[in-house]
mmJSON file of the N, C-alpha and C atoms, coordinates in Angstrom:
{"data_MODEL":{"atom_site":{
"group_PDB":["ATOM","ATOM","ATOM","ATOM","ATOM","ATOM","ATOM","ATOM","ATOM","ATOM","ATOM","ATOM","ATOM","ATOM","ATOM","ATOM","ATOM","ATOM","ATOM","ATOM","ATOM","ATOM","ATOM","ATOM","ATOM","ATOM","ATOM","ATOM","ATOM","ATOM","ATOM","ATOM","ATOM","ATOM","ATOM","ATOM","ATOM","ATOM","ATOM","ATOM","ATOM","ATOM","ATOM","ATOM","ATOM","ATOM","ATOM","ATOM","ATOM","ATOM","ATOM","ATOM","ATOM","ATOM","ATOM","ATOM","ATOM","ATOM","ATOM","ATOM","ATOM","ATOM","ATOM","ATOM","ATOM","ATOM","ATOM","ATOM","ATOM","ATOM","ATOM","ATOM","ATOM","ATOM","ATOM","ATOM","ATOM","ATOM","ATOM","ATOM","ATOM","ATOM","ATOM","ATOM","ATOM","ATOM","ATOM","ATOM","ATOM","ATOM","ATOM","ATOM","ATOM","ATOM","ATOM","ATOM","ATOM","ATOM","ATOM","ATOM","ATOM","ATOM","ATOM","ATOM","ATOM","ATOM","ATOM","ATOM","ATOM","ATOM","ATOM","ATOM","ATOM","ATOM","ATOM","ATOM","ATOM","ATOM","ATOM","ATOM","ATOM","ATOM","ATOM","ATOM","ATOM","ATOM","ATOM","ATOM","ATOM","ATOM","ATOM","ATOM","ATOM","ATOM","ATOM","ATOM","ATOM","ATOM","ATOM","ATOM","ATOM","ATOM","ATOM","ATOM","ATOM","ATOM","ATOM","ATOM","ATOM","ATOM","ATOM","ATOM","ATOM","ATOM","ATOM","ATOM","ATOM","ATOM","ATOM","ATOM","ATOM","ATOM","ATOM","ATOM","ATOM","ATOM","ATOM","ATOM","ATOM","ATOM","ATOM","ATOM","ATOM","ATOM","ATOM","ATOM","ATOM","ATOM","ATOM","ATOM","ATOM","ATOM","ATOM","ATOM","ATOM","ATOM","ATOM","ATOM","ATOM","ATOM","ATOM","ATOM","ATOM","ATOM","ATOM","ATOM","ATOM","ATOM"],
"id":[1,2,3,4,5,6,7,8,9,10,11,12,13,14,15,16,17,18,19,20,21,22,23,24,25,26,27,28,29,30,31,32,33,34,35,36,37,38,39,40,41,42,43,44,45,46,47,48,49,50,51,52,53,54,55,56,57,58,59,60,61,62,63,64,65,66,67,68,69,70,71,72,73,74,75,76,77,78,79,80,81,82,83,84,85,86,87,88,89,90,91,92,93,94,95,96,97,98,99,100,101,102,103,104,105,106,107,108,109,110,111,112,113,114,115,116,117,118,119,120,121,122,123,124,125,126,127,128,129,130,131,132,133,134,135,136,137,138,139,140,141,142,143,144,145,146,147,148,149,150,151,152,153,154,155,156,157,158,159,160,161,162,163,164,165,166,167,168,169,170,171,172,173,174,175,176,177,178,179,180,181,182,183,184,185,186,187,188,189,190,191,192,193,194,195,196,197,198],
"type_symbol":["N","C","C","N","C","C","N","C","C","N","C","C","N","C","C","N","C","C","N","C","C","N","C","C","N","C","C","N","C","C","N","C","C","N","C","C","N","C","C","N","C","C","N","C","C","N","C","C","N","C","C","N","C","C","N","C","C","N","C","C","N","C","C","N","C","C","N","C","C","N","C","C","N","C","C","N","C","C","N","C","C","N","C","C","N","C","C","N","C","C","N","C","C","N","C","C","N","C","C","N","C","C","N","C","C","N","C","C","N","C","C","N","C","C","N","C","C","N","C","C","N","C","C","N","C","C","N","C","C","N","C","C","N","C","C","N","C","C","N","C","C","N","C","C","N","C","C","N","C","C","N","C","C","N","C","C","N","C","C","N","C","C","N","C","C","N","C","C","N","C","C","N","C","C","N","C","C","N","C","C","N","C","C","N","C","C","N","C","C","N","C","C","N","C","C","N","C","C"],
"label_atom_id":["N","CA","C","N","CA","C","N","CA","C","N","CA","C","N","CA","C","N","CA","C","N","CA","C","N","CA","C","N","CA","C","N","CA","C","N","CA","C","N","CA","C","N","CA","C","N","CA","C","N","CA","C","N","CA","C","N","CA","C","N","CA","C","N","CA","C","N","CA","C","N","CA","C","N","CA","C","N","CA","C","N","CA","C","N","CA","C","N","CA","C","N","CA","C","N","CA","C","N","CA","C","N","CA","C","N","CA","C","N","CA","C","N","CA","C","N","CA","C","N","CA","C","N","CA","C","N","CA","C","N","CA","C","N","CA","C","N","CA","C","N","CA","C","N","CA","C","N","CA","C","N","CA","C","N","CA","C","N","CA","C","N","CA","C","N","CA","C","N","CA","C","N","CA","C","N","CA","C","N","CA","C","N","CA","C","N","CA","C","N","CA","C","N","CA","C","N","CA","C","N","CA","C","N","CA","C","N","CA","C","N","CA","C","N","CA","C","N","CA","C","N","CA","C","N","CA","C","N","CA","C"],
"label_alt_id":[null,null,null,null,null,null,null,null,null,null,null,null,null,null,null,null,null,null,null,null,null,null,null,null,null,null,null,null,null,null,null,null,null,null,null,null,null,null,null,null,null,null,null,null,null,null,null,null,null,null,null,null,null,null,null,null,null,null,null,null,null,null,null,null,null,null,null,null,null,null,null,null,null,null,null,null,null,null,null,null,null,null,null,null,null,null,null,null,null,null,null,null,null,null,null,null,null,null,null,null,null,null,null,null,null,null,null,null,null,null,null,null,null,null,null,null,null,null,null,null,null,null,null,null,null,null,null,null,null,null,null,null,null,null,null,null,null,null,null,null,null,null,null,null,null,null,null,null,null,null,null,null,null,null,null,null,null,null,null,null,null,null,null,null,null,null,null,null,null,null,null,null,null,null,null,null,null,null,null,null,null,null,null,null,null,null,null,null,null,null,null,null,null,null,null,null,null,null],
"label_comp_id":["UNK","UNK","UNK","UNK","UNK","UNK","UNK","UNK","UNK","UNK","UNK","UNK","UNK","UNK","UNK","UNK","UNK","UNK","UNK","UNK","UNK","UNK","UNK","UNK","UNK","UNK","UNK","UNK","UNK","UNK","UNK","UNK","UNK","UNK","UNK","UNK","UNK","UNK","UNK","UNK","UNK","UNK","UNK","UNK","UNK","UNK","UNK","UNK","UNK","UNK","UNK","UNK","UNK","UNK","UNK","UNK","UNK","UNK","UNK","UNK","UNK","UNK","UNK","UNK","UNK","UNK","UNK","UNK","UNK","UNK","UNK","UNK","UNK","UNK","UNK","UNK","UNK","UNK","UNK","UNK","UNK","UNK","UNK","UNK","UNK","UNK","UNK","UNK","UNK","UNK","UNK","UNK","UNK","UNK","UNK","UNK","UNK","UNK","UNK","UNK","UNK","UNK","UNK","UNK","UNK","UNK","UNK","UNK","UNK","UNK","UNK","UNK","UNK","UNK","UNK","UNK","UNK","UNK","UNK","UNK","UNK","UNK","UNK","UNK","UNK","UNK","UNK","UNK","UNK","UNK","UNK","UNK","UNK","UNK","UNK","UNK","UNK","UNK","UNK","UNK","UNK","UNK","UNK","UNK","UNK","UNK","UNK","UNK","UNK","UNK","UNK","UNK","UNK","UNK","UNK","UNK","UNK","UNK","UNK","UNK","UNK","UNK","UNK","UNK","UNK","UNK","UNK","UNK","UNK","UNK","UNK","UNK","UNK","UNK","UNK","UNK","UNK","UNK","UNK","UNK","UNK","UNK","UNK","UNK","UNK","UNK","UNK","UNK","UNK","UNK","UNK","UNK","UNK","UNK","UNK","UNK","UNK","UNK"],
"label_asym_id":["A","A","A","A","A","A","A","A","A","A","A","A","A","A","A","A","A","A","A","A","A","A","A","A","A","A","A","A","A","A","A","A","A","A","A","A","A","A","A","A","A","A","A","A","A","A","A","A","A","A","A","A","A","A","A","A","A","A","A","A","A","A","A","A","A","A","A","A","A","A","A","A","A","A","A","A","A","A","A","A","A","A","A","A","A","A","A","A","A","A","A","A","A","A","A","A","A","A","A","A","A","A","A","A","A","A","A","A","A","A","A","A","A","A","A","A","A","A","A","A","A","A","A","A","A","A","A","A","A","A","A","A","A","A","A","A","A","A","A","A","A","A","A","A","A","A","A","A","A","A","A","A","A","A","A","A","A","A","A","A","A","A","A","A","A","A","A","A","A","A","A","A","A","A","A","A","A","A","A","A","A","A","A","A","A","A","A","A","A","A","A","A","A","A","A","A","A","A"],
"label_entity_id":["1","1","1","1","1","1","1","1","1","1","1","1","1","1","1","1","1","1","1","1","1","1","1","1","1","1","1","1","1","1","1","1","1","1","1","1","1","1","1","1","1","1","1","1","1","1","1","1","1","1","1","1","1","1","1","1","1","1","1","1","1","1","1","1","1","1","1","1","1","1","1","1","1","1","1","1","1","1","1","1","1","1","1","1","1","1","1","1","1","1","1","1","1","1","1","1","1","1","1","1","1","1","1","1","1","1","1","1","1","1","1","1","1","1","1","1","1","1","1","1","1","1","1","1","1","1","1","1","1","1","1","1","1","1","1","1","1","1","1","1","1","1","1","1","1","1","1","1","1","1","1","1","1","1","1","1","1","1","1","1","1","1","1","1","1","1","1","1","1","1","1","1","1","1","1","1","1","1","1","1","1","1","1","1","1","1","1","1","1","1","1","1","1","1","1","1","1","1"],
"label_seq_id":[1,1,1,2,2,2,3,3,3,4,4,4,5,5,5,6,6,6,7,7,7,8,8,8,9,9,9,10,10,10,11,11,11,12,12,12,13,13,13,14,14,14,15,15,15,16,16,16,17,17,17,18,18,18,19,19,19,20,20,20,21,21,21,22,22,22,23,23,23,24,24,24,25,25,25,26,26,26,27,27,27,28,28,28,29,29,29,30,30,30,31,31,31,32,32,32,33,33,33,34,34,34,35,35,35,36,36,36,37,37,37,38,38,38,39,39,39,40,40,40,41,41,41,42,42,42,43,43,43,44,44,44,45,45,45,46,46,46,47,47,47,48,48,48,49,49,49,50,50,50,51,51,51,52,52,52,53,53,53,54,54,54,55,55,55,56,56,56,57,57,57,58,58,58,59,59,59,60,60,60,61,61,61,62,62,62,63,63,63,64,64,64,65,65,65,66,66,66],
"pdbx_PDB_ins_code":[null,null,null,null,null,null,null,null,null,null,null,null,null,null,null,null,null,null,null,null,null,null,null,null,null,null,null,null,null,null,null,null,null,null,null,null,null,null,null,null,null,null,null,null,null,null,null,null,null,null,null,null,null,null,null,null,null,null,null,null,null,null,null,null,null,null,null,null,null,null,null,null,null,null,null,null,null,null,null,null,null,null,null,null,null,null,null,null,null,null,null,null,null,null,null,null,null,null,null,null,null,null,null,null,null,null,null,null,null,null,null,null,null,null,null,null,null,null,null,null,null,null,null,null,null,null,null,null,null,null,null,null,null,null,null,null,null,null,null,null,null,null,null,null,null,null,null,null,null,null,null,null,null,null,null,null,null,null,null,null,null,null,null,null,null,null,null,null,null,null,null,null,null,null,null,null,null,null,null,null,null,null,null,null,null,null,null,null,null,null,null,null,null,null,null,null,null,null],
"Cartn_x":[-11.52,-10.808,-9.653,-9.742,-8.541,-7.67,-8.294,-6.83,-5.72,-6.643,-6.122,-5.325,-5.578,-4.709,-3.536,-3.525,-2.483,-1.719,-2.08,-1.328,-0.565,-0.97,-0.296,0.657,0.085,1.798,2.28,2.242,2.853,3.786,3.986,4.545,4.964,4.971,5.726,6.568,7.421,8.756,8.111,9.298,9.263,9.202,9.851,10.388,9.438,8.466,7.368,7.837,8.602,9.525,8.816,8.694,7.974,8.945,8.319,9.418,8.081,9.24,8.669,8.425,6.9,7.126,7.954,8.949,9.751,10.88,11.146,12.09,11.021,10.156,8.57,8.947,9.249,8.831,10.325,11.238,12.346,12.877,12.363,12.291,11.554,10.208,9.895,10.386,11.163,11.821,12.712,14.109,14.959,14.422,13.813,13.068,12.758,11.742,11.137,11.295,11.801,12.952,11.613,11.895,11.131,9.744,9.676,8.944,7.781,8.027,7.347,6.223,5.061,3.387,3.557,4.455,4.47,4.938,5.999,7.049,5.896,5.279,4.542,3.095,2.803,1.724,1.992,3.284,4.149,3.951,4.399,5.293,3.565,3.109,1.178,0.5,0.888,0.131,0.498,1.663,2.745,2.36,1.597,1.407,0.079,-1.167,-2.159,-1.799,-0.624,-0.204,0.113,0.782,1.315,0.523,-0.074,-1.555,-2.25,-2.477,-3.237,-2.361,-1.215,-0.278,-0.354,-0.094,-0.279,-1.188,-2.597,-3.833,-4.129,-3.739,-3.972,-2.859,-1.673,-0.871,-1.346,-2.05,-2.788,-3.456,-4.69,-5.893,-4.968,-3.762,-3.165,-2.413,-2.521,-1.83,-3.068,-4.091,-5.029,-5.253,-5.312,-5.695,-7.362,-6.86,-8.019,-9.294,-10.554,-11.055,-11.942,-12.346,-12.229,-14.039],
"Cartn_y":[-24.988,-23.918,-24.478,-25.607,-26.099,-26.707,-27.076,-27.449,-26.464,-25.114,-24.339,-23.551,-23.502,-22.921,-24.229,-25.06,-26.118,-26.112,-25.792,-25.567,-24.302,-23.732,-22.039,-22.435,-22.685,-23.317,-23.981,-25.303,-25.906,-25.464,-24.267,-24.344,-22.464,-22.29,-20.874,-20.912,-20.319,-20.677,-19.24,-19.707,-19.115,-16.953,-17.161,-15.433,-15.052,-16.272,-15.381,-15.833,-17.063,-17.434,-18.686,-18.453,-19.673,-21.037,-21.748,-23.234,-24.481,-25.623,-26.383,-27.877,-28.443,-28.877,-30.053,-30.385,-30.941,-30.104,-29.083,-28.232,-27.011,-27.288,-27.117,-27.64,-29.0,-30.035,-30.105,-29.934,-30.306,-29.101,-27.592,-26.915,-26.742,-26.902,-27.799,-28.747,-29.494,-30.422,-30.08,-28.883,-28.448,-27.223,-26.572,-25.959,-26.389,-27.951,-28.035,-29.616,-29.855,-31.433,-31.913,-33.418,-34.316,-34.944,-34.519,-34.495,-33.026,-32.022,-30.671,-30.894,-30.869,-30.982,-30.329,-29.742,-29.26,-30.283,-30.727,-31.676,-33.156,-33.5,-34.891,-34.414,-33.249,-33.105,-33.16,-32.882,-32.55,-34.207,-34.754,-36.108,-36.876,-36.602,-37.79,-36.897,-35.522,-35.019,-35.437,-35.66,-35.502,-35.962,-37.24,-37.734,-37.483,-36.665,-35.977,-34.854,-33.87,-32.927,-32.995,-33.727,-33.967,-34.63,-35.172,-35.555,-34.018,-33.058,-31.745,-31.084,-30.991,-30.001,-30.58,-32.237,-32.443,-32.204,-32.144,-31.946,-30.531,-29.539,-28.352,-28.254,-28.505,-27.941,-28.647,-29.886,-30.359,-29.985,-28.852,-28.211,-26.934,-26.025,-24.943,-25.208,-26.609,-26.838,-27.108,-27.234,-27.088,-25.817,-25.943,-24.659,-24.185,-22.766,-21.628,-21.184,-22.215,-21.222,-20.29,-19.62,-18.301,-18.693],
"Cartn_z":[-25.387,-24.737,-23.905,-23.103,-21.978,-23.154,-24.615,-25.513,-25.507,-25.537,-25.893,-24.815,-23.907,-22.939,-22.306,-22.6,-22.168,-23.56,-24.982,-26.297,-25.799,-25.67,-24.854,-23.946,-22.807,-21.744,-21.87,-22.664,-23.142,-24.363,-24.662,-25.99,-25.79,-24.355,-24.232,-23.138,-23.604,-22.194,-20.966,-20.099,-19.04,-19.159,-20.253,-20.709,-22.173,-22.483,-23.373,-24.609,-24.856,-25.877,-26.397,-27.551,-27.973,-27.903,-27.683,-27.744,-27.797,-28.44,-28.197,-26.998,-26.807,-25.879,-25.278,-25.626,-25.024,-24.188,-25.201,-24.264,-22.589,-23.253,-22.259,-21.184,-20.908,-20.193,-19.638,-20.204,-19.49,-18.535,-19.147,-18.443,-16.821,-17.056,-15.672,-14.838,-15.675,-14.849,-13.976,-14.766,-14.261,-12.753,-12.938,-12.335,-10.557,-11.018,-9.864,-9.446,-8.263,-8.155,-7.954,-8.321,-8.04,-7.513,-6.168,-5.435,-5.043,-5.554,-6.055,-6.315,-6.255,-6.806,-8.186,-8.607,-9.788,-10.641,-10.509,-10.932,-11.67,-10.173,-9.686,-10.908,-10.6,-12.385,-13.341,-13.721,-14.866,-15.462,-14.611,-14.878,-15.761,-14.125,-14.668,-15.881,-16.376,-17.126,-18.752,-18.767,-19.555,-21.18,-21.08,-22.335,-22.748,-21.532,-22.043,-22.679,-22.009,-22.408,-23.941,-24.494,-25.513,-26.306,-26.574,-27.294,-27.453,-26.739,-26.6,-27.808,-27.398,-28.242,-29.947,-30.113,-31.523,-32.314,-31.297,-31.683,-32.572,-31.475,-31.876,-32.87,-32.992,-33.815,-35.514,-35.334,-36.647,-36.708,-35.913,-36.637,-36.771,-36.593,-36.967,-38.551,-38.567,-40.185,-41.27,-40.706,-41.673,-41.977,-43.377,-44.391,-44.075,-44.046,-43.49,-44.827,-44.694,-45.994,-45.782,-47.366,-46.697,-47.851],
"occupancy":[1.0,1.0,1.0,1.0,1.0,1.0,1.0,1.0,1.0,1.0,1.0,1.0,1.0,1.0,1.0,1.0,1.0,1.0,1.0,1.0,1.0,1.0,1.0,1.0,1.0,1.0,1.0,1.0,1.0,1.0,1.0,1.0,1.0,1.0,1.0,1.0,1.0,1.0,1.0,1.0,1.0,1.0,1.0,1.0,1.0,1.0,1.0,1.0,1.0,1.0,1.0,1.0,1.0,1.0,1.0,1.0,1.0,1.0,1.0,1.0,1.0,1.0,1.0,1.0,1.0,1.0,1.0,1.0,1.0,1.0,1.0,1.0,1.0,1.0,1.0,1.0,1.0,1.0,1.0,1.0,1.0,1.0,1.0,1.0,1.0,1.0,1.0,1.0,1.0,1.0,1.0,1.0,1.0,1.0,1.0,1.0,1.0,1.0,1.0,1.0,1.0,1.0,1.0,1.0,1.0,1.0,1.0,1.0,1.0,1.0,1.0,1.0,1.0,1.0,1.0,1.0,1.0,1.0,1.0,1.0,1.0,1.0,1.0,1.0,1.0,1.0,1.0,1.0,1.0,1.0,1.0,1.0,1.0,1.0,1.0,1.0,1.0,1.0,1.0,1.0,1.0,1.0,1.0,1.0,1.0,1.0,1.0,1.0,1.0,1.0,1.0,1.0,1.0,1.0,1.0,1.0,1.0,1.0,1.0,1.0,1.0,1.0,1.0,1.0,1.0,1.0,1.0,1.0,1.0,1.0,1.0,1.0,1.0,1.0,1.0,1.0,1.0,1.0,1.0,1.0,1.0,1.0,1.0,1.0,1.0,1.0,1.0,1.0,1.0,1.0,1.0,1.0,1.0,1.0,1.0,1.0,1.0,1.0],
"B_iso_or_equiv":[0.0,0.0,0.0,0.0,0.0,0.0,0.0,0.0,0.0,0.0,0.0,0.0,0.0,0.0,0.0,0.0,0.0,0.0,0.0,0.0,0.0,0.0,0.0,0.0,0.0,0.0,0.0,0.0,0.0,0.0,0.0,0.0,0.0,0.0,0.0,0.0,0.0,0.0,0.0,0.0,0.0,0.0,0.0,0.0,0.0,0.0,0.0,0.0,0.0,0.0,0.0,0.0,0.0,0.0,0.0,0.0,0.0,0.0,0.0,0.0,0.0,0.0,0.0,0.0,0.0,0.0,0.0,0.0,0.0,0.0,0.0,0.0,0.0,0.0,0.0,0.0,0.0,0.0,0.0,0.0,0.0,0.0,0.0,0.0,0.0,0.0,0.0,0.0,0.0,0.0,0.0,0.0,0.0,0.0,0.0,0.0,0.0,0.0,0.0,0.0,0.0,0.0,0.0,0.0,0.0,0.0,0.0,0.0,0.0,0.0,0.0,0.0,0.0,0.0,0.0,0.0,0.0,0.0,0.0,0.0,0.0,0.0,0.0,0.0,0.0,0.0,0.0,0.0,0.0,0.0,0.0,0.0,0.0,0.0,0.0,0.0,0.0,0.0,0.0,0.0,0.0,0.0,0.0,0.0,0.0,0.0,0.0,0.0,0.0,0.0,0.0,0.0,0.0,0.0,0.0,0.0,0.0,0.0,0.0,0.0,0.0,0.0,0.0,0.0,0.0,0.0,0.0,0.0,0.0,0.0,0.0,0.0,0.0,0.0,0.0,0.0,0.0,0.0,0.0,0.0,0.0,0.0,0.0,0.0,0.0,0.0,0.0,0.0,0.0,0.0,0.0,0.0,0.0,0.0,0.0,0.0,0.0,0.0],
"pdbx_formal_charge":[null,null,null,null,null,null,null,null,null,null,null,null,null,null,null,null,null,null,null,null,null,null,null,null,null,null,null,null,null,null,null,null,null,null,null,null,null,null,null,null,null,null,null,null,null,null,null,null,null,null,null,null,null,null,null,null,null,null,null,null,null,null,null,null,null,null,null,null,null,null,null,null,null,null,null,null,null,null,null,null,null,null,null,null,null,null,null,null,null,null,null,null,null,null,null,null,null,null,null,null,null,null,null,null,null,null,null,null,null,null,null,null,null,null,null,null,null,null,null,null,null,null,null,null,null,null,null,null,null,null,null,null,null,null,null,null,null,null,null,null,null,null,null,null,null,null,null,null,null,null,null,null,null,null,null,null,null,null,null,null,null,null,null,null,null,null,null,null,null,null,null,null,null,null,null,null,null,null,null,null,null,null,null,null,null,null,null,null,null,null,null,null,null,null,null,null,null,null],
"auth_seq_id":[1,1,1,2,2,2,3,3,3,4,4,4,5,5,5,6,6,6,7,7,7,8,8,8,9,9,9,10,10,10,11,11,11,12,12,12,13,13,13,14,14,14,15,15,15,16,16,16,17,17,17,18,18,18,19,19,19,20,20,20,21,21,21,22,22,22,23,23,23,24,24,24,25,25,25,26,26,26,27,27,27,28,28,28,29,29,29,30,30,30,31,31,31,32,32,32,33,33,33,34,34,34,35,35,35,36,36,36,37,37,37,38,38,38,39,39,39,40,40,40,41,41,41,42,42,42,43,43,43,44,44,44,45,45,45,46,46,46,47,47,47,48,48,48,49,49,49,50,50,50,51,51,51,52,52,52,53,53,53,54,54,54,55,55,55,56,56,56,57,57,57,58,58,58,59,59,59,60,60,60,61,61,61,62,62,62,63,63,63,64,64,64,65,65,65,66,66,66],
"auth_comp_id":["UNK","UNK","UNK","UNK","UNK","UNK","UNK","UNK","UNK","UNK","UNK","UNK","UNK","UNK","UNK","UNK","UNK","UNK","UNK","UNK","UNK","UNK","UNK","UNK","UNK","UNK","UNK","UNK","UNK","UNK","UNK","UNK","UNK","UNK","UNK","UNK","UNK","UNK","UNK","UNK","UNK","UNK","UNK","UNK","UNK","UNK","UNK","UNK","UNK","UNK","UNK","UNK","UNK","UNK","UNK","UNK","UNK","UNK","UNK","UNK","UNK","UNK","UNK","UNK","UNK","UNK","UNK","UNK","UNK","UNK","UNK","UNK","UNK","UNK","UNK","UNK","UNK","UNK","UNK","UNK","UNK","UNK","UNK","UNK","UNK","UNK","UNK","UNK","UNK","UNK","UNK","UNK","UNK","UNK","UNK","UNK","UNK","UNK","UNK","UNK","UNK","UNK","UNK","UNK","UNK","UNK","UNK","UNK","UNK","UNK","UNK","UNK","UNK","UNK","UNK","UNK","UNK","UNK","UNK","UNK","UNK","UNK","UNK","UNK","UNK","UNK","UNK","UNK","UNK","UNK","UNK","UNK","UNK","UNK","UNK","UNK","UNK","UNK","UNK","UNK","UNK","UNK","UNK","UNK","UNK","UNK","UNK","UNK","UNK","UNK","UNK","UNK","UNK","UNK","UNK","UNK","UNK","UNK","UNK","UNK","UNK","UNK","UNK","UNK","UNK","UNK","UNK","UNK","UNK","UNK","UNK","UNK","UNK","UNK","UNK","UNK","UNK","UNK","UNK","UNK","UNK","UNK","UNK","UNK","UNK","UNK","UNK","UNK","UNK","UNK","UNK","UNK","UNK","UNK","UNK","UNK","UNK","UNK"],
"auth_asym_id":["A","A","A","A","A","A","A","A","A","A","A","A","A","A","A","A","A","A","A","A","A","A","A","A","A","A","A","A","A","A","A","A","A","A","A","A","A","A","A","A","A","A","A","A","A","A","A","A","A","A","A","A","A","A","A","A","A","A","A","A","A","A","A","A","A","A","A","A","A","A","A","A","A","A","A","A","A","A","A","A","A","A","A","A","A","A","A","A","A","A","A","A","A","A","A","A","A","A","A","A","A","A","A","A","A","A","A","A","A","A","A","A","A","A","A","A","A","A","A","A","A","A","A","A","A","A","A","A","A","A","A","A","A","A","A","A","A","A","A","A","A","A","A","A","A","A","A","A","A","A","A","A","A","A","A","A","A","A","A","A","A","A","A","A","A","A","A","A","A","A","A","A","A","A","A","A","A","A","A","A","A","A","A","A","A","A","A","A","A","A","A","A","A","A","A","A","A","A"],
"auth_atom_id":["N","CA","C","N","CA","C","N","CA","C","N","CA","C","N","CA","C","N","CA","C","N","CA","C","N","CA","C","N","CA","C","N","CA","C","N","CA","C","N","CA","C","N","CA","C","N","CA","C","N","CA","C","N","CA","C","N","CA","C","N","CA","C","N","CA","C","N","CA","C","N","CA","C","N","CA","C","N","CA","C","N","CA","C","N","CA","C","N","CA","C","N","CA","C","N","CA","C","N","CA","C","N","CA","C","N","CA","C","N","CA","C","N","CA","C","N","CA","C","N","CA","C","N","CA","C","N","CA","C","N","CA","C","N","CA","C","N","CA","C","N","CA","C","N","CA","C","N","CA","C","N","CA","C","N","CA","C","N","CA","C","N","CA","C","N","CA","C","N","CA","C","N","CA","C","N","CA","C","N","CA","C","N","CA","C","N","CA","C","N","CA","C","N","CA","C","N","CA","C","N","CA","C","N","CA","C","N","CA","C","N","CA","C","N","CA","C","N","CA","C","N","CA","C","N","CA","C","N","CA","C"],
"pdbx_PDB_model_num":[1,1,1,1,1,1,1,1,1,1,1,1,1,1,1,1,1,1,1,1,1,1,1,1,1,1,1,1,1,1,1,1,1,1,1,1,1,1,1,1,1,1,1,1,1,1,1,1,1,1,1,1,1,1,1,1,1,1,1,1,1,1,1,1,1,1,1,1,1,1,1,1,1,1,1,1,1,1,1,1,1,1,1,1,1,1,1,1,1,1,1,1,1,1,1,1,1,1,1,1,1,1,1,1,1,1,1,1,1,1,1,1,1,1,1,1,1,1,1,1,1,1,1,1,1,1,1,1,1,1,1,1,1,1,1,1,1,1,1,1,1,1,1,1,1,1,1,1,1,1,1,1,1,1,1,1,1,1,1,1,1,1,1,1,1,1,1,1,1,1,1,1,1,1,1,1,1,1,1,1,1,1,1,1,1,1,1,1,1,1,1,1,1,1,1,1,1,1]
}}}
């Protein structure tokens, strides 16, 4: 479930727009300077974050059987 809700914010913009997470991340950046507790999670989360997102987006490319 926490893949899945960090695949979700990670990979929806600010206005409900899908994107991907790099433009995710830089958006946060622009957002919130440096020193921000937001910013300072962003930064240490960053390459868990992104490990999460490849993850899920390789079990969304596996074929659904039926």
């Amino acid at each position: 479930m926490s893949d899945i809700l960090a695949y979700a914010d990670m990979t929806t913009g600010p206005n409900g727009d899908l994107i991907g997470i790099d433009e995710r991340i830089a958006d946060i950046r622009r957002r919130y300077p440096a020193g921000d507790p937001v910013a300072i999670a962003i930064w240490q989360a960053e390459p868990s974050l992104r490990r999460t997102v490849a993850r899920v987006d390789a079990l969304l490319a596996e074929p659904v059987l039926s």
